[in-house]
mmCIF file of the N, C-alpha and C atoms, coordinates in Angstrom:
data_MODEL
# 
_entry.id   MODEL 
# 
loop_
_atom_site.group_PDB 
_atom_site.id 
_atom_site.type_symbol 
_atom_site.label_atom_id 
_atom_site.label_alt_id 
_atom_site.label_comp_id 
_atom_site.label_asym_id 
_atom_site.label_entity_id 
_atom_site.label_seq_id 
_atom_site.pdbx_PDB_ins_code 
_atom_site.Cartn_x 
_atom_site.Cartn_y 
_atom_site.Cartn_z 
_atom_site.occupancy 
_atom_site.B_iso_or_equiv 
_atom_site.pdbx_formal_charge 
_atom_site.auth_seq_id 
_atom_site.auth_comp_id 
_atom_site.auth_asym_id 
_atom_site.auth_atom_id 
_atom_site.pdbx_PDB_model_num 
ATOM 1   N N  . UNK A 1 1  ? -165.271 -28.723 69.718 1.00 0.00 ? 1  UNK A N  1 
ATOM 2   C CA . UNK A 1 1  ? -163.859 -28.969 69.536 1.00 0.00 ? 1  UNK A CA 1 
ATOM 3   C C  . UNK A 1 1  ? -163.685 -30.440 69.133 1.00 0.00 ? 1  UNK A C  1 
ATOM 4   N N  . UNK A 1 2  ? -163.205 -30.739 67.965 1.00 0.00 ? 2  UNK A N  1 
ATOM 5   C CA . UNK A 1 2  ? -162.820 -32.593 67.640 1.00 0.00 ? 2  UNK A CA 1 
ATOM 6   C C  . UNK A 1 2  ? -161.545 -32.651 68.056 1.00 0.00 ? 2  UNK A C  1 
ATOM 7   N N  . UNK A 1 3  ? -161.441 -33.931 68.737 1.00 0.00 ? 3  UNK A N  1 
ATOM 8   C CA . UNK A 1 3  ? -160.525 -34.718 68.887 1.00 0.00 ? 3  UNK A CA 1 
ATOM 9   C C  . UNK A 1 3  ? -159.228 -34.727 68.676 1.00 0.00 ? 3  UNK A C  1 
ATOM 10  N N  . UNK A 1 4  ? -159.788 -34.707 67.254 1.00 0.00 ? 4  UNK A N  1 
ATOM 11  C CA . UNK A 1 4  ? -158.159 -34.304 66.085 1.00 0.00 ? 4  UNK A CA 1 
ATOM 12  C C  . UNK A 1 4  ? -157.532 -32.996 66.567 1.00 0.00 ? 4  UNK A C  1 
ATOM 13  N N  . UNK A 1 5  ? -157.998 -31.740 66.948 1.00 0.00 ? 5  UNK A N  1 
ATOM 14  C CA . UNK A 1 5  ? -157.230 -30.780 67.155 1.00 0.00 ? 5  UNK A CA 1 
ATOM 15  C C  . UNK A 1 5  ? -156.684 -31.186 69.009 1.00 0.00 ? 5  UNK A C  1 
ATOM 16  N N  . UNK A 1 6  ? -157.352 -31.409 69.746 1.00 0.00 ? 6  UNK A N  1 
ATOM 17  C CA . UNK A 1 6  ? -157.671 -31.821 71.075 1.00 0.00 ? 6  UNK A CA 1 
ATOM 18  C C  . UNK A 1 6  ? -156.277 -32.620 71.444 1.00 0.00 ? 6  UNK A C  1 
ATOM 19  N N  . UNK A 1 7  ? -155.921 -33.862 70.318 1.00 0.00 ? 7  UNK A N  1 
ATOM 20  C CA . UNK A 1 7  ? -154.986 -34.879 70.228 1.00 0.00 ? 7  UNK A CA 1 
ATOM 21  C C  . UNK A 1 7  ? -154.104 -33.984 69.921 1.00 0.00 ? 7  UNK A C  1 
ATOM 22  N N  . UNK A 1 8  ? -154.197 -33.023 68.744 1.00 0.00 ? 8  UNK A N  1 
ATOM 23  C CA . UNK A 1 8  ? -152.641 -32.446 68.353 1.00 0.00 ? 8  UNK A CA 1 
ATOM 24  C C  . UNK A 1 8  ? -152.085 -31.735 69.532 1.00 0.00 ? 8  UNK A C  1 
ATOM 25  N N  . UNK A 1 9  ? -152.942 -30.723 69.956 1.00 0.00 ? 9  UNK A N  1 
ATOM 26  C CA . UNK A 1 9  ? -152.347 -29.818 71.441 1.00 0.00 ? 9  UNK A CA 1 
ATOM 27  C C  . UNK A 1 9  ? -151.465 -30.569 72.325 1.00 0.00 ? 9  UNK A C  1 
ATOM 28  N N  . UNK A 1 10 ? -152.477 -31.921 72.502 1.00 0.00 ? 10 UNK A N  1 
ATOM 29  C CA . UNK A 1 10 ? -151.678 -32.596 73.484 1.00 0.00 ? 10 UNK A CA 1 
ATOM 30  C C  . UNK A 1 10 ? -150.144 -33.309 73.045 1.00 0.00 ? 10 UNK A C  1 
ATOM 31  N N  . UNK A 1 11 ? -150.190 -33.459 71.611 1.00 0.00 ? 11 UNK A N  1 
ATOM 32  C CA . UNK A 1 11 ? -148.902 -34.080 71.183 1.00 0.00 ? 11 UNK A CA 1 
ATOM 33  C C  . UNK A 1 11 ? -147.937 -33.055 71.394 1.00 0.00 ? 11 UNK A C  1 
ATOM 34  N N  . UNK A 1 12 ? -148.486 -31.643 70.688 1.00 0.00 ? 12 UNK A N  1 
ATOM 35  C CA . UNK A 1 12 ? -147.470 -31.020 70.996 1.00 0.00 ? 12 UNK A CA 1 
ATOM 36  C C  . UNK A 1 12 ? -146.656 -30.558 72.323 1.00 0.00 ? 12 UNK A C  1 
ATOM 37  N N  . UNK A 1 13 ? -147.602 -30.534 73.243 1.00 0.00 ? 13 UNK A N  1 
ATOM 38  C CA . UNK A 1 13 ? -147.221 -30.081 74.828 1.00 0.00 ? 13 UNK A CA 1 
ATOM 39  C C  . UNK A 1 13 ? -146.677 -31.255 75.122 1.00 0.00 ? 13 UNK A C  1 
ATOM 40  N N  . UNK A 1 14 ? -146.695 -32.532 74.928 1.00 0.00 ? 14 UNK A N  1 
ATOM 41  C CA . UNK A 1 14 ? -145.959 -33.324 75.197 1.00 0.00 ? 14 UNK A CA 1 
ATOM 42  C C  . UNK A 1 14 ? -144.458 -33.668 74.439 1.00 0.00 ? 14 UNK A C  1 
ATOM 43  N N  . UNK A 1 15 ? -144.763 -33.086 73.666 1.00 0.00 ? 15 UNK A N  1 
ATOM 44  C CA . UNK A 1 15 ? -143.108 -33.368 72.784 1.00 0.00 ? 15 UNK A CA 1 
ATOM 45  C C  . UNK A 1 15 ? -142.350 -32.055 73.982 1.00 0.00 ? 15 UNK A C  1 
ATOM 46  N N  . UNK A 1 16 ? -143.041 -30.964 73.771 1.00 0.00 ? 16 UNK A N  1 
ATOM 47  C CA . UNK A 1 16 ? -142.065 -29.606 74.434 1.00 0.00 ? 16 UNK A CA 1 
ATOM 48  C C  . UNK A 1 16 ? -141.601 -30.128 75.687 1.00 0.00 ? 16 UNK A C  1 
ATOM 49  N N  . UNK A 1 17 ? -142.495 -30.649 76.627 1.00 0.00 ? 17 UNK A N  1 
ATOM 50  C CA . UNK A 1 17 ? -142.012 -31.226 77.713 1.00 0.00 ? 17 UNK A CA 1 
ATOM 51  C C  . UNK A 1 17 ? -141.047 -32.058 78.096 1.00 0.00 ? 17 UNK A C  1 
ATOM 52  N N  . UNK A 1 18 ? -140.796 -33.189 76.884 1.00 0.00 ? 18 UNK A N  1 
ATOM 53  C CA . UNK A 1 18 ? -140.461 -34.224 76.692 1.00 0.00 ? 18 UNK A CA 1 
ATOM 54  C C  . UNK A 1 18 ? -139.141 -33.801 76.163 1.00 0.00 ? 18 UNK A C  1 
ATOM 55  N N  . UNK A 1 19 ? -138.983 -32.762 75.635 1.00 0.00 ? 19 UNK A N  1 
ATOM 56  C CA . UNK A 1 19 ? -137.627 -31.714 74.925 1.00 0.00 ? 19 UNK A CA 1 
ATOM 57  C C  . UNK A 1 19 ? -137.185 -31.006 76.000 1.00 0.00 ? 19 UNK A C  1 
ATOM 58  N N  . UNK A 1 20 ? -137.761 -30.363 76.776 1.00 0.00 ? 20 UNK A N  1 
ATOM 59  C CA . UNK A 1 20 ? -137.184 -29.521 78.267 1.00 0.00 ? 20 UNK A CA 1 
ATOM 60  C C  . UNK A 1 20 ? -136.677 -30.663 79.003 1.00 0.00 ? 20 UNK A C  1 
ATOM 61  N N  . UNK A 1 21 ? -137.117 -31.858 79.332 1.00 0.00 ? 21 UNK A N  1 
ATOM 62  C CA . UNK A 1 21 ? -137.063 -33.041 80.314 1.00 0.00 ? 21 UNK A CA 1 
ATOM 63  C C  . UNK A 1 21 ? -135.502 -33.292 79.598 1.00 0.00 ? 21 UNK A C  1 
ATOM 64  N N  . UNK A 1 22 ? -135.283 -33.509 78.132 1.00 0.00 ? 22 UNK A N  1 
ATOM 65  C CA . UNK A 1 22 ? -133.930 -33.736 77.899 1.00 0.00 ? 22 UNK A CA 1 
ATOM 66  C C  . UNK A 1 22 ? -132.889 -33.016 78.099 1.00 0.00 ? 22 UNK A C  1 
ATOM 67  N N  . UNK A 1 23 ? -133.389 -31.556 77.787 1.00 0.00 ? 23 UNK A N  1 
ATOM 68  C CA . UNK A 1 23 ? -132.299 -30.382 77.937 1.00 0.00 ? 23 UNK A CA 1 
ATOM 69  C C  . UNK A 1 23 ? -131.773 -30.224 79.465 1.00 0.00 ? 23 UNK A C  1 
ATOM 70  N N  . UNK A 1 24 ? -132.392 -30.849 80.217 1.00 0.00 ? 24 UNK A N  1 
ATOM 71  C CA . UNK A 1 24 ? -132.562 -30.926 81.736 1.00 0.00 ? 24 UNK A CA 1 
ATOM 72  C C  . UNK A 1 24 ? -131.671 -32.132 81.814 1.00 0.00 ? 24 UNK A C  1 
ATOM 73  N N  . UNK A 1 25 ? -131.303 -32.946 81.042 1.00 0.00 ? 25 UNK A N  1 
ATOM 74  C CA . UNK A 1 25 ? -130.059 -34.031 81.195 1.00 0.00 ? 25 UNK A CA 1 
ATOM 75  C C  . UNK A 1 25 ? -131.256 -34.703 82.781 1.00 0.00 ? 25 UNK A C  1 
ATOM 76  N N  . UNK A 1 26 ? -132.350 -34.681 82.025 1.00 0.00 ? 26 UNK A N  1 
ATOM 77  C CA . UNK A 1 26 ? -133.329 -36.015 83.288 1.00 0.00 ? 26 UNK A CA 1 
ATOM 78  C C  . UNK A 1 26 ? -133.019 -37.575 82.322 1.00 0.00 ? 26 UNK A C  1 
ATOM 79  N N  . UNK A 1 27 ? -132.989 -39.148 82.923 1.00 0.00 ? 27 UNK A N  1 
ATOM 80  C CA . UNK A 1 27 ? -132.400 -40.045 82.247 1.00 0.00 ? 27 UNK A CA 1 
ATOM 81  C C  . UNK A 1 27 ? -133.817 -40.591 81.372 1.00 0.00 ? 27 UNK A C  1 
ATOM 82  N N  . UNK A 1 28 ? -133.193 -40.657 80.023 1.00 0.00 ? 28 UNK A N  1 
ATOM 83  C CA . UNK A 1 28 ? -134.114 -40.888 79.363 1.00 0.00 ? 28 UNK A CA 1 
ATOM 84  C C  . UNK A 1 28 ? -135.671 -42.230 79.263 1.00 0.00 ? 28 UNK A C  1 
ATOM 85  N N  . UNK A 1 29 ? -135.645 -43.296 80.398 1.00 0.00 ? 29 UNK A N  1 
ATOM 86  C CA . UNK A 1 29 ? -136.384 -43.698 80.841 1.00 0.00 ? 29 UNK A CA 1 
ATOM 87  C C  . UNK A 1 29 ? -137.575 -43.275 82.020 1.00 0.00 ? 29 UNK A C  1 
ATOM 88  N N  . UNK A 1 30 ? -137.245 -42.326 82.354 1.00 0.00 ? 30 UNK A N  1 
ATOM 89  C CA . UNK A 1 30 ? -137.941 -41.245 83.292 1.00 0.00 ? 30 UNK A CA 1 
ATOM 90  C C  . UNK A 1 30 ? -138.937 -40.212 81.949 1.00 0.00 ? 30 UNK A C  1 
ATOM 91  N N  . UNK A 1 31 ? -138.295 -40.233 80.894 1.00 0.00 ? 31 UNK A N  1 
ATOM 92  C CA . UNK A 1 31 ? -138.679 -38.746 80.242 1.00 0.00 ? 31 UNK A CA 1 
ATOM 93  C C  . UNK A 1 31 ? -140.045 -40.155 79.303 1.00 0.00 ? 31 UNK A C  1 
ATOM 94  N N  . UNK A 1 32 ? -139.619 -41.438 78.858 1.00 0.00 ? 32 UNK A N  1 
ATOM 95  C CA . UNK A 1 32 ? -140.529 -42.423 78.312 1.00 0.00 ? 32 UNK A CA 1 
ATOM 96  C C  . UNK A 1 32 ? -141.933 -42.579 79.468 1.00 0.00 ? 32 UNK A C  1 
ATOM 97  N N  . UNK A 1 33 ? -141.306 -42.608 80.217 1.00 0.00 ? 33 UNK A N  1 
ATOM 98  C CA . UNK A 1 33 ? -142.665 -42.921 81.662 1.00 0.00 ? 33 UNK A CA 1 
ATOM 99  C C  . UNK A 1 33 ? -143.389 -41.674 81.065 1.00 0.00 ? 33 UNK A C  1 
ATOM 100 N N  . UNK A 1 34 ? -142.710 -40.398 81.592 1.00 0.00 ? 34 UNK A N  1 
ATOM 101 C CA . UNK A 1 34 ? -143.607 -39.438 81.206 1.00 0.00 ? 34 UNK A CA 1 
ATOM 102 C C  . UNK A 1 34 ? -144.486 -39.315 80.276 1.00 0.00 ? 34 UNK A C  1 
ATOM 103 N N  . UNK A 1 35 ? -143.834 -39.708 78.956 1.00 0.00 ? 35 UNK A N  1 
ATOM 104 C CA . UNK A 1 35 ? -144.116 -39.510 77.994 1.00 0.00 ? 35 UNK A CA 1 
ATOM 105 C C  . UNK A 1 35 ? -145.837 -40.846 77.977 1.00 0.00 ? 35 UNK A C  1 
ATOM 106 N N  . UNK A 1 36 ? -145.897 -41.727 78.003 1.00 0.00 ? 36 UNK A N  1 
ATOM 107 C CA . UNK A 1 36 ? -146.576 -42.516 78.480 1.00 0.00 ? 36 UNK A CA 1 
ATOM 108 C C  . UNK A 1 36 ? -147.817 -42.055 78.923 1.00 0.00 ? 36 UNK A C  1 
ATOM 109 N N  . UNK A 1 37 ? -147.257 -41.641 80.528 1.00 0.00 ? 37 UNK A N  1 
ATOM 110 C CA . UNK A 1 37 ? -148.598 -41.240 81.646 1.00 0.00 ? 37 UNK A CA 1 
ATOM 111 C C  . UNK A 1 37 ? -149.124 -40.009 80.748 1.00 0.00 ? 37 UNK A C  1 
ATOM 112 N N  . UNK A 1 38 ? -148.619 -38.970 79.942 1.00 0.00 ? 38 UNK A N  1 
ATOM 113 C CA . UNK A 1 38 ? -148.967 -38.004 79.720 1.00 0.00 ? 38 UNK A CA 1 
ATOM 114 C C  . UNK A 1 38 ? -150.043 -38.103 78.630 1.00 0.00 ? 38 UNK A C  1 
ATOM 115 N N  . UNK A 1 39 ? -149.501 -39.085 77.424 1.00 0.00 ? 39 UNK A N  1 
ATOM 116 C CA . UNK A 1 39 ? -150.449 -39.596 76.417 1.00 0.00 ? 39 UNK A CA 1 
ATOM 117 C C  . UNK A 1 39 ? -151.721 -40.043 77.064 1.00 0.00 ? 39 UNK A C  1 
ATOM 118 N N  . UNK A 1 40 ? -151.378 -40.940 77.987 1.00 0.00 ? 40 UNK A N  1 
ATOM 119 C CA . UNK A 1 40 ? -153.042 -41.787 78.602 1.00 0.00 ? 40 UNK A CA 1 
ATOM 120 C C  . UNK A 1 40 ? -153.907 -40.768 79.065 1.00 0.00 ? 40 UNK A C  1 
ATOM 121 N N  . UNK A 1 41 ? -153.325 -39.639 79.851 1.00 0.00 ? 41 UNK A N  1 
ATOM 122 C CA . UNK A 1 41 ? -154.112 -38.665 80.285 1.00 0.00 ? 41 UNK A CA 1 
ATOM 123 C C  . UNK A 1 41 ? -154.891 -37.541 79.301 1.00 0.00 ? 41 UNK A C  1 
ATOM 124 N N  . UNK A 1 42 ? -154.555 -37.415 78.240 1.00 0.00 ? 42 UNK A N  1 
ATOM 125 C CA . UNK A 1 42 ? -154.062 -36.824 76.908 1.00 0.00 ? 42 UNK A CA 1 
ATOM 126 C C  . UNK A 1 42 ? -155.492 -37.916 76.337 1.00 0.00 ? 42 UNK A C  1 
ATOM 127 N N  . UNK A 1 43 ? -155.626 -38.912 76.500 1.00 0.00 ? 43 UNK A N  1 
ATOM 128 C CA . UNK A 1 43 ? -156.769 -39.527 75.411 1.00 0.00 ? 43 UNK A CA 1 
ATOM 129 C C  . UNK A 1 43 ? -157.959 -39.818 76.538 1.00 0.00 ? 43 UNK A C  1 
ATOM 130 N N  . UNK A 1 44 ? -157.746 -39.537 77.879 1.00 0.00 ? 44 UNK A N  1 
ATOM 131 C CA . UNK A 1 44 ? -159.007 -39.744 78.646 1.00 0.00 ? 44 UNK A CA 1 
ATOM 132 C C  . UNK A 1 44 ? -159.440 -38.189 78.494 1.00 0.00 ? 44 UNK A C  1 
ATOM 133 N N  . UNK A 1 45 ? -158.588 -37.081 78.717 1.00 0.00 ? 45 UNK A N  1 
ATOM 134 C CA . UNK A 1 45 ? -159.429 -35.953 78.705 1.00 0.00 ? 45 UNK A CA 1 
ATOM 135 C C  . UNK A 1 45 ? -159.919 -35.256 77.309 1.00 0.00 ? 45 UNK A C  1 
ATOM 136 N N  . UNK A 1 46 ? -159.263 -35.836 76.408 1.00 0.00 ? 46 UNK A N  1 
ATOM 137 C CA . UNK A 1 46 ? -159.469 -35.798 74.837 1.00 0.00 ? 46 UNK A CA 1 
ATOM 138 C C  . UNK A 1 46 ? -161.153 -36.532 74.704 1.00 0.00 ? 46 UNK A C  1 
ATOM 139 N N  . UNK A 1 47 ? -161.133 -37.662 75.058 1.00 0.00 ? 47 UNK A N  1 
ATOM 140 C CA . UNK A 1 47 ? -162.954 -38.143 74.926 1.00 0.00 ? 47 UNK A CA 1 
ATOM 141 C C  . UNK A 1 47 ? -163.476 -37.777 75.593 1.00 0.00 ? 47 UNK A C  1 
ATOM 142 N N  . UNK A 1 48 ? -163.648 -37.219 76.749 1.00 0.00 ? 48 UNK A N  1 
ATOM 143 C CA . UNK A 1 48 ? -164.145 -36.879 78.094 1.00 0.00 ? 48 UNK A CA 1 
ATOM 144 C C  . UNK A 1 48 ? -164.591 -35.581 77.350 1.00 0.00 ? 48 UNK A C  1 
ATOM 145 N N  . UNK A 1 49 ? -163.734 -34.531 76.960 1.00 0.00 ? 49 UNK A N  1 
ATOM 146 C CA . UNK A 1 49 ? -163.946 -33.591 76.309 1.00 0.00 ? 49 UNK A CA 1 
ATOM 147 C C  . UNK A 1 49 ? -164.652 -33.400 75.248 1.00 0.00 ? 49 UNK A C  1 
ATOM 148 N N  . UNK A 1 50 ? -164.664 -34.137 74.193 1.00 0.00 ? 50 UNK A N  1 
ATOM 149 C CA . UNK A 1 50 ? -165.419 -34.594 72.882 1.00 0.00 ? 50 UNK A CA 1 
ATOM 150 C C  . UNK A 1 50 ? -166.539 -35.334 73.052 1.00 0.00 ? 50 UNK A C  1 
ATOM 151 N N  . UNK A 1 51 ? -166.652 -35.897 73.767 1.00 0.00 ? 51 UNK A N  1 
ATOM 152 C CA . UNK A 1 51 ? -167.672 -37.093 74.117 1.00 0.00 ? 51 UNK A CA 1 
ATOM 153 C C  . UNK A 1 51 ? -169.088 -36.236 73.488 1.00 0.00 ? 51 UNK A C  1 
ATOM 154 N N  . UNK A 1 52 ? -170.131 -37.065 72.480 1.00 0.00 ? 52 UNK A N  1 
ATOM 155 C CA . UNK A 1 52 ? -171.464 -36.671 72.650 1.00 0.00 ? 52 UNK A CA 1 
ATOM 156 C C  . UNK A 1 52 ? -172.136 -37.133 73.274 1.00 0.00 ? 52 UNK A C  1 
ATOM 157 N N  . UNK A 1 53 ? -172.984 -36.033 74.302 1.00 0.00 ? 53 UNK A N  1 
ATOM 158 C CA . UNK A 1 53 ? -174.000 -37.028 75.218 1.00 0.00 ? 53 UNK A CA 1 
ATOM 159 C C  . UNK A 1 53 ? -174.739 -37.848 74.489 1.00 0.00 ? 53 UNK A C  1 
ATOM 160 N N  . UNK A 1 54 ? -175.320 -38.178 75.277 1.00 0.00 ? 54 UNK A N  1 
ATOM 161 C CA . UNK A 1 54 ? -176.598 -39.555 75.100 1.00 0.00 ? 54 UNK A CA 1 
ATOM 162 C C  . UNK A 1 54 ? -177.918 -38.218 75.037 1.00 0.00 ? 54 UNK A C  1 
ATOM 163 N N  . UNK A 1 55 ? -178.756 -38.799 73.520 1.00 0.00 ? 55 UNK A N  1 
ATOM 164 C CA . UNK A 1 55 ? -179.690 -38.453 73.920 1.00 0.00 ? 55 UNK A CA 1 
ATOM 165 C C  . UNK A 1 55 ? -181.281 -39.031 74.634 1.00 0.00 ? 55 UNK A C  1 
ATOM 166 N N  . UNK A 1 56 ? -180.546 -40.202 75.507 1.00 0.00 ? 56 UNK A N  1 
ATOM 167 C CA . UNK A 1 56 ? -181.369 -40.981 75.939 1.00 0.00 ? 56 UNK A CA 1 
ATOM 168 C C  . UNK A 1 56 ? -181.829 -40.196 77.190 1.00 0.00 ? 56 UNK A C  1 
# 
């Protein structure tokens, strides 16, 4: 699985979320945090996932 598709999933589940969080009238500095923590988590399990071992 690359990255590139890995990254898109996560953009998209984060926009939907980030779209329910508004329709939910939550205040839009709450829905930025989210948006935030969700990306960082989003690019650690994105390399974590992709990562090639070592063939050392």
């Amino acid at each position: 699985m690359s990255f590139g598709i890995y990254a898109l999933g996560y953009a998209i589940l984060i926009a939907g979320l980030a779209y329910l969080a508004h329709l939910m009238h939550i205040p839009q500095h709450y829905i930025i945090a989210l948006v935030i923590i969700m990306a960082g988590i989003g690019i650690v399990t994105g390399v974590q996932s992709t990562r090639q071992k070592d063939s050392n």
